[in-house]
C-alpha positions as CSV (number, residue, x, y, z in Angstrom):
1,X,-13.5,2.3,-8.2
2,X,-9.9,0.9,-8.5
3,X,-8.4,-2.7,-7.9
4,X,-6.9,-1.1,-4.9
5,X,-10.4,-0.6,-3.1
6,X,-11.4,-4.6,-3.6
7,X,-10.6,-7.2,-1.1
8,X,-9.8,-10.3,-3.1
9,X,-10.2,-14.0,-0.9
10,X,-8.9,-16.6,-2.2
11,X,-10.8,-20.5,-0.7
12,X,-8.1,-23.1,-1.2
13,X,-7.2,-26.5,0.2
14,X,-3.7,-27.7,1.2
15,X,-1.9,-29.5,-1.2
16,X,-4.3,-28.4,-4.5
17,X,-2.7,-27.8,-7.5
18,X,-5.1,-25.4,-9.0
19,X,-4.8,-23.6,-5.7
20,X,-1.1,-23.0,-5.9
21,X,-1.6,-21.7,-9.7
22,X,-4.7,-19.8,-9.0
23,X,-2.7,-18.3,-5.8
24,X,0.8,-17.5,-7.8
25,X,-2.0,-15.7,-10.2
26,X,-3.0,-13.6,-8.1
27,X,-0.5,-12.5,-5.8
28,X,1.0,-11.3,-9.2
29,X,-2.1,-9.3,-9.9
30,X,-1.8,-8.3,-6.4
31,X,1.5,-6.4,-6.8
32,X,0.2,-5.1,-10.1
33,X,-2.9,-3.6,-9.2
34,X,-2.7,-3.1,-5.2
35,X,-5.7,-5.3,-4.0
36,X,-5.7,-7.0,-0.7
37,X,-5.8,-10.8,-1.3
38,X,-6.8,-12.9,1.9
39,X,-6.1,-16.6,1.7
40,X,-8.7,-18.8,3.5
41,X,-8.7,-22.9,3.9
42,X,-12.2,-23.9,2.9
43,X,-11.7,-27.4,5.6
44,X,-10.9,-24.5,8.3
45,X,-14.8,-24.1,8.7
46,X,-17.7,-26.4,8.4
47,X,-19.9,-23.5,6.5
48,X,-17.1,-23.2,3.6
49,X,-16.9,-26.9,3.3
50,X,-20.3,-27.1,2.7
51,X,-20.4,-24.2,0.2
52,X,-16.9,-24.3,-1.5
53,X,-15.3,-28.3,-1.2
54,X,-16.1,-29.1,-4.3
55,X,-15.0,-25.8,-6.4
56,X,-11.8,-24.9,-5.0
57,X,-9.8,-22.9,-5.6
58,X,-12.9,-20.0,-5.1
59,X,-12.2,-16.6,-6.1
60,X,-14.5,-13.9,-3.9
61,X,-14.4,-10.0,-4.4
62,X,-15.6,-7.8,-1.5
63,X,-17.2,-11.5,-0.3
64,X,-19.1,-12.5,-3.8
65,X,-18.2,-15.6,-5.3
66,X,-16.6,-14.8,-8.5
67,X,-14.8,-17.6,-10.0
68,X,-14.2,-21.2,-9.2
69,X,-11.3,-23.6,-10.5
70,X,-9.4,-21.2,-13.1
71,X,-8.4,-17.2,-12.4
72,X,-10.2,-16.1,-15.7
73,X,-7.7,-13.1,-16.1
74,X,-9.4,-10.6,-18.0
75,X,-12.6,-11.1,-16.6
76,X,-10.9,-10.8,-13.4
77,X,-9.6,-7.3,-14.2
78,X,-13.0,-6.1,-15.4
79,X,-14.3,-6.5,-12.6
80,X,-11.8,-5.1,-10.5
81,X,-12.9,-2.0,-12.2
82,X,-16.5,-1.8,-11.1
């Protein structure tokens, strides 16, 4: 499987630093590897309020949580490789 066969979401919140970075991260990556990445504001829906509010920025691949806070990069790419 290659990065271009992942949908990346990014959860953020307006005005959230660590969401800009994490965002400006990825949408690099994004032109590097060829992955999809979805932005979604977690105060858009109750059900990601109530799972994500506190951790945002969320990282999800294919729809699993996997990262909160910082874009670990390397561990980011590995598993873009599964």
């Amino acid at each position: 499987m290659t990065a271009t066969d992942h949908r990346v979401t990014l959860v953020t919140r307006q005005g959230c630093h660590l969401c800009a970075d994490a965002e400006a991260q990825l949408r690099l990556l994004s032109t590097e590897l060829g992955f999809e990445l979805d932005l979604v504001d977690v105060d858009s829906e109750r059900e990601l309020a109530n799972r994500f509010s506190d951790r945002v920025p969320v990282i999800l691949i294919d729809g699993t949580e996997h990262g909160y806070w910082r874009l670990e990069e390397a561990r980011f790419r590995r598993a873009l490789q599964s």
